[in-house]
C-alpha positions as CSV (number, residue, x, y, z in Angstrom):
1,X,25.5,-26.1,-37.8
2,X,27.9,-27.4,-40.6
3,X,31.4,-27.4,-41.4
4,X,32.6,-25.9,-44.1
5,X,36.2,-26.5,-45.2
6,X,37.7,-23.0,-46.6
7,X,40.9,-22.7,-48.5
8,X,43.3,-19.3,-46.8
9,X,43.3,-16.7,-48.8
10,X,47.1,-15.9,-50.5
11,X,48.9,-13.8,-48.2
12,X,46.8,-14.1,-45.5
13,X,49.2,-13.1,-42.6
14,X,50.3,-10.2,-44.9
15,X,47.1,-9.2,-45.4
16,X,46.2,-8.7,-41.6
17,X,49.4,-7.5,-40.3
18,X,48.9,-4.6,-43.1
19,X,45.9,-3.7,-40.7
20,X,47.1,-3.9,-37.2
21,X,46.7,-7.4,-36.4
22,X,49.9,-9.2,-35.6
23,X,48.6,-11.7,-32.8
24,X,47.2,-13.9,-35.3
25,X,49.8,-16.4,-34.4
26,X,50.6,-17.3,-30.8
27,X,53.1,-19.6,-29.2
28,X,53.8,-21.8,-32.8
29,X,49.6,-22.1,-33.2
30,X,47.4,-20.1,-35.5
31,X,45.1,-18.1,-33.9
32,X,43.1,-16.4,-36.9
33,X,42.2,-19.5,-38.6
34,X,40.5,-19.5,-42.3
35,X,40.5,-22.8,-43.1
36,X,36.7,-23.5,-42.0
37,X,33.6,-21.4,-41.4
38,X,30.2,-22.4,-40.0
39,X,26.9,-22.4,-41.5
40,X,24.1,-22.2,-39.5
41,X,20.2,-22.9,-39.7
42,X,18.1,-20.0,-40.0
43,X,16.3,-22.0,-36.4
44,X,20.1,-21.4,-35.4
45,X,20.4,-17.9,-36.1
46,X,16.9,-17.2,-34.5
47,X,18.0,-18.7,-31.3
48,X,21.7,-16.9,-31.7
49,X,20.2,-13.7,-32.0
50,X,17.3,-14.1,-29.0
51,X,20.4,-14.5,-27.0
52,X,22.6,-11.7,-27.8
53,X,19.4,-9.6,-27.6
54,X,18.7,-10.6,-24.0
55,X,22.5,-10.2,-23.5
56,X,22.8,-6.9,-25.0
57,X,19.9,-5.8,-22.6
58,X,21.7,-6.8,-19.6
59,X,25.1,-5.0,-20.6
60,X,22.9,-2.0,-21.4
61,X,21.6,-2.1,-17.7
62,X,24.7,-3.2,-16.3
63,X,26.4,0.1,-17.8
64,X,23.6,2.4,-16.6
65,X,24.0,1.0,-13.0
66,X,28.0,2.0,-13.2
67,X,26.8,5.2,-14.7
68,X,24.3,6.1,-12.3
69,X,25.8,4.9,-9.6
70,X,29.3,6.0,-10.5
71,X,31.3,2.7,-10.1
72,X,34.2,3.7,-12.6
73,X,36.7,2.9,-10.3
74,X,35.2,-0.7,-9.0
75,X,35.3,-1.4,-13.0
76,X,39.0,0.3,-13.3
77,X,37.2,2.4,-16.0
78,X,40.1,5.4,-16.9
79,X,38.9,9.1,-15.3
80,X,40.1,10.5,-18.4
81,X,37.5,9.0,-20.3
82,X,34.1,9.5,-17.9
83,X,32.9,12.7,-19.3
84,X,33.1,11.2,-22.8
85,X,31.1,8.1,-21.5
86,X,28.7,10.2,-19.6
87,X,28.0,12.4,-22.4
88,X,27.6,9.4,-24.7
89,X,25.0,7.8,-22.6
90,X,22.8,11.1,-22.1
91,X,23.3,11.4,-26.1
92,X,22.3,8.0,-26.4
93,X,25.0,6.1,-28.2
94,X,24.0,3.3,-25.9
95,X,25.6,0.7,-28.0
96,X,28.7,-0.5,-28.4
97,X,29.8,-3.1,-31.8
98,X,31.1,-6.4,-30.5
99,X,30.2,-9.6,-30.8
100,X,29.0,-12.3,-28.4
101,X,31.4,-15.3,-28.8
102,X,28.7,-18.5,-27.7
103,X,29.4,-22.3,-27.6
104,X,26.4,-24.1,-28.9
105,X,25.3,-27.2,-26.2
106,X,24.2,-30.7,-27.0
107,X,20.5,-29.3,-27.3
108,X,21.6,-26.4,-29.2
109,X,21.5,-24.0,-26.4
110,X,23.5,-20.9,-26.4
111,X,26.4,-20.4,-23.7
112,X,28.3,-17.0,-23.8
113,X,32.4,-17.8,-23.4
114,X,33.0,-13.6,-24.1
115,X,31.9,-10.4,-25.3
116,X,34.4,-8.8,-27.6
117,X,34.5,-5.2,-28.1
118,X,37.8,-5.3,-30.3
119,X,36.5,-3.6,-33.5
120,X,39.6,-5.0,-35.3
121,X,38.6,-8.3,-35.5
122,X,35.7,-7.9,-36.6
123,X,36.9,-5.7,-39.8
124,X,39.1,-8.3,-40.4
125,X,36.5,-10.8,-40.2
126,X,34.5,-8.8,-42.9
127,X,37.6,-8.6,-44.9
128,X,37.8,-12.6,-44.8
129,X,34.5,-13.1,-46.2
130,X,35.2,-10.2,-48.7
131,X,38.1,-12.1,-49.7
132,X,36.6,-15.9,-50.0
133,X,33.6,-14.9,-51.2
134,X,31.1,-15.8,-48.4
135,X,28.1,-14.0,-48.3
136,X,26.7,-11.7,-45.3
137,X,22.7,-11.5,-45.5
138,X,22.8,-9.3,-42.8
139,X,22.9,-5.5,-44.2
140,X,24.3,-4.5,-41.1
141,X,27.5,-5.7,-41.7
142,X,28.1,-3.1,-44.2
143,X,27.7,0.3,-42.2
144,X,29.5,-1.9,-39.5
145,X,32.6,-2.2,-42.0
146,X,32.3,1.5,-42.8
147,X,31.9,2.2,-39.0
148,X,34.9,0.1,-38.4
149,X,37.5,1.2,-41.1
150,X,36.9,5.1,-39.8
151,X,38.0,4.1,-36.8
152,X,40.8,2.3,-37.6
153,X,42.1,4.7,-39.7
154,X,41.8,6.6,-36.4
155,X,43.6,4.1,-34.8
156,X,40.5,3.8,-32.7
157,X,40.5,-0.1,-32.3
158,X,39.0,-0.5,-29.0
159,X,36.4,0.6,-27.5
């Protein structure tokens, strides 16, 4: 994995409050940072991916257990919204967009820190490489941005 520096785009903080986002800034230190991105070995996005597959399998059985086994309230998941879950799984819309936020060990070993469902970041985070220039080589970040920008114009940020 390298490094590489970045210069902010103009406006940055503008640019993401426009949309929603005004926690990019907590207690005097920058939370949304664009003054570095990572490049990673395609070896490095091979092991990446192996491991948010095998994680997405496990929140996919960990949601049918609390489905099947009706555990909404042990997970303080809202009544109001049950029916629209249980509907979605028996439609099966069995995945949710998020990302898997890892730390890389010394050996280059995956360790998950979180598992983001907030869609807003990650339309922001296609807007950032829209704005610098960096390339996604991974098609599915464009139905994503498409996916993402409905909702938000729904106001439909998390999920």
């Amino acid at each position: 994995m390298q490094r590489v520096d970045q210069i902010p785009r103009p406006q940055w903080k503008e640019k993401v409050e426009d949309l929603g986002f005004y926690y990019h800034t907590m207690d005097g230190e920058c939370y949304w940072d664009e003054t570095a991105a990572y490049e990673f070995s395609a070896d490095e996005v091979d092991v990446i991916e192996e491991a948010s597959r095998q994680l997405e399998t496990l929140c996919i059985a960990a949601v049918e257990h609390v489905i099947e086994k009706k555990r909404y309230a042990k997970m303080q998941i809202s009544s109001t919204i049950i029916e629209l879950i249980e509907l979605s799984w028996r439609n099966g819309h069995k995945h949710l967009y998020g990302r898997f936020d890892f730390v890389l060990d010394e050996k280059g070993t995956p360790k998950l820190l979180e598992y983001m469902l907030i869609l807003r970041q990650l339309f922001l985070k296609q807007l950032w490489c829209n704005g610098t220039g960096c390339k996604i080589k991974n098609q599915r970040w464009i139905s994503l941005t498409v996916f993402m920008k409905n909702l938000l114009m729904l106001g439909l940020d998390y999920i």
